[in-house]
N, C-alpha and C positions, 0 to 999 in steps of 0.2 A: 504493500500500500504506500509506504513511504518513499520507496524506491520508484515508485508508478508517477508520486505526486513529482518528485524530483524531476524525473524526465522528462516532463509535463511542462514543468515550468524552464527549463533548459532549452525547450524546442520553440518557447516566445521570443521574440526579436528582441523586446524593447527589454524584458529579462537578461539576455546576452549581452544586449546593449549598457545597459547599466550595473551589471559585472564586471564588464570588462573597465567599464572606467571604474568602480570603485576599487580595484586592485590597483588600477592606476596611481591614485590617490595615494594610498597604501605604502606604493613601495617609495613612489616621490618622499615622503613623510619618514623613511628607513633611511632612504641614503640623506635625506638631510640632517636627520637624527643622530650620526653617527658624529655631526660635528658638535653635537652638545656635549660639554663635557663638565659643567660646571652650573650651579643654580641661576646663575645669573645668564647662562645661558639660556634656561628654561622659561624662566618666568618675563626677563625683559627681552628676550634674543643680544644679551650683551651690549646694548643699546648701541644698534649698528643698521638698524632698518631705516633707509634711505626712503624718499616719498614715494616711491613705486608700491614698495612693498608692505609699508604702512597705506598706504591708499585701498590696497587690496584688503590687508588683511581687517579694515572699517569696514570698508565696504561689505566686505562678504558678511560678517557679522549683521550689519543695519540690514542686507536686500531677504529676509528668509522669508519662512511662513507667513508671516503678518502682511507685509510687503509685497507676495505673490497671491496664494490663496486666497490670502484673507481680503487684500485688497479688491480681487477679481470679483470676490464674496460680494463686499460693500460696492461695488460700483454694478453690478447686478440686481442688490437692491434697490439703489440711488441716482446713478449714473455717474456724468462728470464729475462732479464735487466728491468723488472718492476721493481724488488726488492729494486732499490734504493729510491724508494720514500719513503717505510715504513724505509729501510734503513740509509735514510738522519735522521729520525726521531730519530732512536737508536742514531747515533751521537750526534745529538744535546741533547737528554737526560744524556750521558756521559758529555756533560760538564756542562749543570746543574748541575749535580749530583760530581764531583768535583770541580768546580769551582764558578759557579754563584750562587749555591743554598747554598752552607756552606757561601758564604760571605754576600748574601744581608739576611741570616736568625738571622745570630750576630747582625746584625744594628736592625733588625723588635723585637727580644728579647728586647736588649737595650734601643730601643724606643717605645715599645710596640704600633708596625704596626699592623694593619689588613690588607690593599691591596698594591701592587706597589703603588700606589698611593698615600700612605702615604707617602714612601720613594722618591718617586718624589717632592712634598711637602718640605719633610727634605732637599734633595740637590739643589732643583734646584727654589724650591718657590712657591705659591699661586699660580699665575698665568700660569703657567708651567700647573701645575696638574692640572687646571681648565680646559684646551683646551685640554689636552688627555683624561680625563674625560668626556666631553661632546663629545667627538667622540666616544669613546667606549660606550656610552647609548645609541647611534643612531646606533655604527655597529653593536653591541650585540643582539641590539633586531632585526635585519634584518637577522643575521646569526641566531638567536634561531625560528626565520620563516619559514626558510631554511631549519632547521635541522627536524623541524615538517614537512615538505612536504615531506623531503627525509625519514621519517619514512612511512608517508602515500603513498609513491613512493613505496618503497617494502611490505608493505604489502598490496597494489593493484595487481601488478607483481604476487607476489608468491601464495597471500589465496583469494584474488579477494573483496577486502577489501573496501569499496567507500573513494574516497578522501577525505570529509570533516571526516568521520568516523578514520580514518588514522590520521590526522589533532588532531582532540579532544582528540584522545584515547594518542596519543602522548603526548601533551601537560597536559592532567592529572595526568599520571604516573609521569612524569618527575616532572612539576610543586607540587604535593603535597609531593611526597616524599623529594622534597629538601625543600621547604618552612617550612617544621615538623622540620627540627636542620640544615639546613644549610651545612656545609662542613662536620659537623661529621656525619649526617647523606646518606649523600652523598657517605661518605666513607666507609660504613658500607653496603651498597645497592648496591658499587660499586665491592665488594669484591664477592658478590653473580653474577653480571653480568659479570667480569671478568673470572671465573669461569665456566658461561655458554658460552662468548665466544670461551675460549681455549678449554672447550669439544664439541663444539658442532662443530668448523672446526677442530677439531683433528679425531673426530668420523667420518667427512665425506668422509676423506682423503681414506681410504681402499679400500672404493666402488665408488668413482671416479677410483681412479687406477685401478679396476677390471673391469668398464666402459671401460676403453680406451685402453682396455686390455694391461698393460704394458707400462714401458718404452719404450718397440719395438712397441706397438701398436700404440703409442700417437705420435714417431716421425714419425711414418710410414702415419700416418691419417694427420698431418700438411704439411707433405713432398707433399703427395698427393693435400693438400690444394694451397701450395703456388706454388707448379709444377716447383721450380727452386732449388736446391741444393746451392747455395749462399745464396736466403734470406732463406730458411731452416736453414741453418748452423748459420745467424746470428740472428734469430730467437729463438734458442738454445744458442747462447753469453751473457753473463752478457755485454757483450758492446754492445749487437744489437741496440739499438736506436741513438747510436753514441756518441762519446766521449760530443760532444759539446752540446747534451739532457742532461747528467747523469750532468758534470756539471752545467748546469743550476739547475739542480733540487739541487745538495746540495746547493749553492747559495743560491738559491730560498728558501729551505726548513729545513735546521739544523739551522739556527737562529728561524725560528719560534717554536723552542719546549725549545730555554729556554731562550726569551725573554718574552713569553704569558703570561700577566697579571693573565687568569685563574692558567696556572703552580707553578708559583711563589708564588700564594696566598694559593695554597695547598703547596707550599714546607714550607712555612709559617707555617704551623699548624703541622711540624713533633716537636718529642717530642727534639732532639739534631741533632748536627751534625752530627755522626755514622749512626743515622735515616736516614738522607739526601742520606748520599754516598753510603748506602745499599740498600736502599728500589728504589733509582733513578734507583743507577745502572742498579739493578736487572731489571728493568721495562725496559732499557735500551737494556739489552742481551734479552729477552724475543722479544719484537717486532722485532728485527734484527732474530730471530731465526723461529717466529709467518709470517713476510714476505713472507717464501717460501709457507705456504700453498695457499692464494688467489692469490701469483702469478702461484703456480700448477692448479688451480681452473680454471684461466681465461684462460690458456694454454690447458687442457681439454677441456674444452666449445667450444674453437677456432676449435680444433680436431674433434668435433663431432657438430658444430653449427658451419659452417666459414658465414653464410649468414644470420645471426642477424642485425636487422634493426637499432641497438645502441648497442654499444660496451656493455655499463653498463648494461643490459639485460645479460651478460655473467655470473654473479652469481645467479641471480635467476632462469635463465634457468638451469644451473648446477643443482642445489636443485629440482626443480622439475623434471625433467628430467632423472638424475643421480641415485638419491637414493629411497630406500626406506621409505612408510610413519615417521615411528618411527624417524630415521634421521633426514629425511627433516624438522622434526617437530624441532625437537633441535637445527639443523642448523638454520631454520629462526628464533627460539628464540638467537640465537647467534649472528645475525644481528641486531636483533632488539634492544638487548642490545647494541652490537656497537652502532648503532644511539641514545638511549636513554642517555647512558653513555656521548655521549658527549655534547648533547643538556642540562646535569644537570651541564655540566663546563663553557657551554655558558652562564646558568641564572645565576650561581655563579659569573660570570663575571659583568653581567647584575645588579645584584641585590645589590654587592659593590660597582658599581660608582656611582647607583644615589642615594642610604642613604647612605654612607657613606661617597664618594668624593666628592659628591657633596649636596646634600641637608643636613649635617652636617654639611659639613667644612666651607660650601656658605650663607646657608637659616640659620640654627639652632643650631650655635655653642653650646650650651645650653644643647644639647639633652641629656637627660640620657641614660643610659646602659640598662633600660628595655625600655626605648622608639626606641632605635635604634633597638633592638632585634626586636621586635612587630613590626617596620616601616620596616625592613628589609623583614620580611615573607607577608607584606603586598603587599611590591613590588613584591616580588615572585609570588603569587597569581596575581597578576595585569597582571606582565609581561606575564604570562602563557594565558593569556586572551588577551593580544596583541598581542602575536605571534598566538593565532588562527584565528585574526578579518587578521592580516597583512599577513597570508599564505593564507588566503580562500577568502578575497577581495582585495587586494592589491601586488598578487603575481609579478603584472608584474615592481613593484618597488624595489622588495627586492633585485636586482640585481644593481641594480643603490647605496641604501645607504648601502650596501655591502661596499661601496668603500670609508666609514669611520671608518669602524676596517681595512683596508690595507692602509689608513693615519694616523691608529695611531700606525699598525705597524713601519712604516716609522720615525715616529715622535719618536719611543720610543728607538730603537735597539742604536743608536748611544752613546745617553745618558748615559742609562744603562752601556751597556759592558765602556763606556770610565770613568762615573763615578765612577764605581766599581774599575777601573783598574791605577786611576791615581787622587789626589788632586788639579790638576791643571785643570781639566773639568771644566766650569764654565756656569751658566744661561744664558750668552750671546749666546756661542758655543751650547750649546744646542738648544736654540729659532734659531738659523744663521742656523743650520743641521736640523730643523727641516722645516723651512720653504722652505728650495731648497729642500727637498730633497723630499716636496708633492708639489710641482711644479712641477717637473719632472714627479714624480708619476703621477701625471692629465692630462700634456702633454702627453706623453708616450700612457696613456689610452684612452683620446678624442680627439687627433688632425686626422684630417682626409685630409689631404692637397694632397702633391702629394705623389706617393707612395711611397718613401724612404725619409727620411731625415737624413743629416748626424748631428751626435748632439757629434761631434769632440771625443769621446770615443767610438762612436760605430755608427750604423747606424739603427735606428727605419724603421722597416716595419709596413705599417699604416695600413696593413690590418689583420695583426695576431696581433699588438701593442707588437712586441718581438725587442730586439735591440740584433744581434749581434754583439758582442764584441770581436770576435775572434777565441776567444778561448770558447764562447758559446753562447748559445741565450738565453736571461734574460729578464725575465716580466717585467710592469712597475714599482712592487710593488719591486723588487729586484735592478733595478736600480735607483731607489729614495734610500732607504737601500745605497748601497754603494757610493752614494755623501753624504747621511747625514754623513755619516764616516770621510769621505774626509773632508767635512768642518768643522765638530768639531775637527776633527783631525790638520787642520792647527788653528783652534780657539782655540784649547789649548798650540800651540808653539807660538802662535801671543796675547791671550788676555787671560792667566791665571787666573785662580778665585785667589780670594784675601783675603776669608775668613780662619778662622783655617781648617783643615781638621774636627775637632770635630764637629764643627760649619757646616759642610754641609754634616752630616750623614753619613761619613766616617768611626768614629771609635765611 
């Protein structure tokens, strides 16, 4: 039977197809692996990533699931106005990339950092970095579970793939190639995925368009669809989802691209600052330009598929449906890179907090430089093997500790930007903004009481858990984000740090 199914799936194209490059990946990710030889090769790539390779290795990370799928998803529902979600992403990479990332990569030189973590540490203390730490081990490996089924999700969909097969095949790719060097290898593997993603939704774009015969054809088939000339028209709007979605979603979603622990720890390993503002940039116009095609993608699908039983079925029906074999074959290895690509920024995530932030800084101050190196690819390996047990036995909880990388989101954004931006931030303000501001986030998320409640800035709806606030309607993880603000922000006009600015990682 097992042997029957194997043969089975061996005798598919787009299966062979997508084999053969993930060994690709694989072995790219060995031989470059062979040149780590030291933790600081692991974790920064020896900070020697020139803008190419820092461009890729952002890039691949920011273009995944959310960005393809998910986008194609949202502009199936909505139309044009998907664009701001990859869109929100471009921003928030423009101020990495002038702002956050030249100043917190002076301090990680200076103090020779490997993770935020360290720099949390330097400003804010032991204990500080200990409780964002152990949050990010708990959401990272939830979200790198995640990231495994959403591989085994499309290549179910698209090549008829079994989920646990999906599951493994995912988690080995990813898992071995980053485990072999860590960040430089990552970045190096990431260049080749990057690569397959921009041709393989660039190649698909012609023959959708000749699908849907045209600009005249594609509005003529949704027109048809939606039967009303208003939601047509705002359908066709970069504002169609309404002023008060778009902002939410920047809200929501340009802090998260250059506050990410993963981000940062790649902006960490460029070789200078020049590196930083070129290679970010770059990665920056790229996704805001990369946007239009999945959201043309999902807009197609809609045109020619309005009666998909889930929105996210709108890219993998496009691909099989739309194109030709050859194509479709590139296109889902394009996907599949998306999702791999980010699942290797998730272990990187994963595999800094608990040998470095924490069973270094906590368990085994002691450790040497080849013992972190070798503990570090150990955890890699481990982790790869708990994200297969936690997606394939424990899927129905990965949604629940989910909801400890969006407290550590919470916990981290106000610190960061206020540390970076003022001497007067202090450990207090930090612990004050961090603790309301994942109260709210948990209120926000499990209160189930009566159907509104006014929370005197906005008014929680307890059945979507969104608070409008007026002027837009903000998740829970966005309004925890903006009281942490609020409260480090009156914590640093009311209880100033006291130490030198040198003294807390400032200069």
């Amino acid at each position: 039977m097992v042997m029957t199914e194997a043969l089975s799936l061996l005798s598919n194209g787009y299966v062979l197809f997508i084999l053969g490059y993930a060994v690709l990946l694989i072995l790219i990710g060995a031989l470059v692996g062979r040149r780590v030889t030291s933790a600081e090769g692991f974790f920064v790539a020896e900070r020697r990533l020139g803008p190419a390779l820092l461009f890729t290795t952002l890039t691949a990370a920011n273009l995944g699931a959310g960005s393809t799928v998910g986008v194609s998803a949202l502009a199936w529902r909505h139309g044009l106005s998907a664009w701001w979600w990859i869109g929100s992403a471009g921003i928030g990479s423009m101020i990495l990339a002038f702002w956050v990332g030249p100043r917190i990569w002076r301090l990680a030189v200076r103090h020779n950092l490997y993770t935020l973590s360290d720099w949390l540490d330097l400003r804010y203390g032991k204990a500080f970095r200990g409780l964002l730490s152990a949050m990010m081990a708990v959401g990272t490996l939830a979200l790198f579970a995640g990231q495994l089924l959403g591989i085994a999700w499309i290549l179910q969909v698209a090549a008829g793939v079994p989920t646990t097969v999906g599951v493994v095949a995912g988690a080995v790719v990813t898992t071995l190639y980053f485990a072999a060097g860590g960040l430089f290898s990552a970045a190096v593997v990431n260049l080749v995925e990057v690569a397959v993603i921009l041709a393989g939704f660039a190649a698909a774009l012609p023959f959708i368009w000749s699908f849907v015969g045209g600009w005249e054809g594609l509005t003529a088939k949704v027109g048809q669809n939606l039967a009303e000339a208003e939601r047509t028209d705002a359908y066709f709007s970069m504002g169609g989802m309404g002023t008060t979605a778009i902002v939410g979603y920047l809200v929501m979603l340009v802090p998260s691209f250059f506050i990410s622990p993963g981000l940062i720890g790649k902006v960490f390993g460029a070789r200078d600052e020049r590196t930083i503002r070129w290679g970010t940039a770059l990665g920056g116009v790229v996704q805001l330009v990369f946007a239009v095609i999945p959201v043309f993608i999902g807009v197609a699908a809609f045109a020619c598929f309005p009666d998909l039983s889930r929105a996210d079925l709108a890219l993998p029906t496009a691909i099989k449906e739309m194109l030709p074999f050859s194509i479709a074959t590139l296109s889902l290895a394009a996907i599949f890179a998306a999702e791999v690509s980010t699942a290797d920024a998730v272990l990187y995530m994963l595999a800094g907090s608990i040998t470095n932030d924490l069973y270094k800084r906590f368990l085994h101050p002691s450790l040497s430089d080849r013992g972190l190196l070798w503990g570090s690819r150990l955890v890699s390996l481990a982790s790869g093997v708990a994200g297969v047990f936690l997606a394939l036995r424990l899927e129905s909880i990965i949604s629940a500790l989910t909801i400890f990388y969006s407290l550590m989101s919470v916990s981290l954004a106000a610190p960061l930007v206020l540390g970076l931006l003022t001497s007067r931030a202090s450990t207090t303000g930090a612990i004050l903004s961090a603790v309301l501001g994942v109260l709210l986030t948990l209120f926000c998320t499990f209160y189930s009481g009566t159907a509104t409640v006014n929370l005197g800035f906005g008014v929680l709806d307890t059945a979507t858990h969104l608070v409008d606030v007026g002027f837009a309607r903000l998740n829970a993880t966005t309004c925890g984000i903006l009281l942490s603000f609020v409260a480090m922000g009156a914590a640093t006009l009311l209880m100033p740090a006291r130490r030198s600015a040198g003294e807390r990682g400032l200069h």
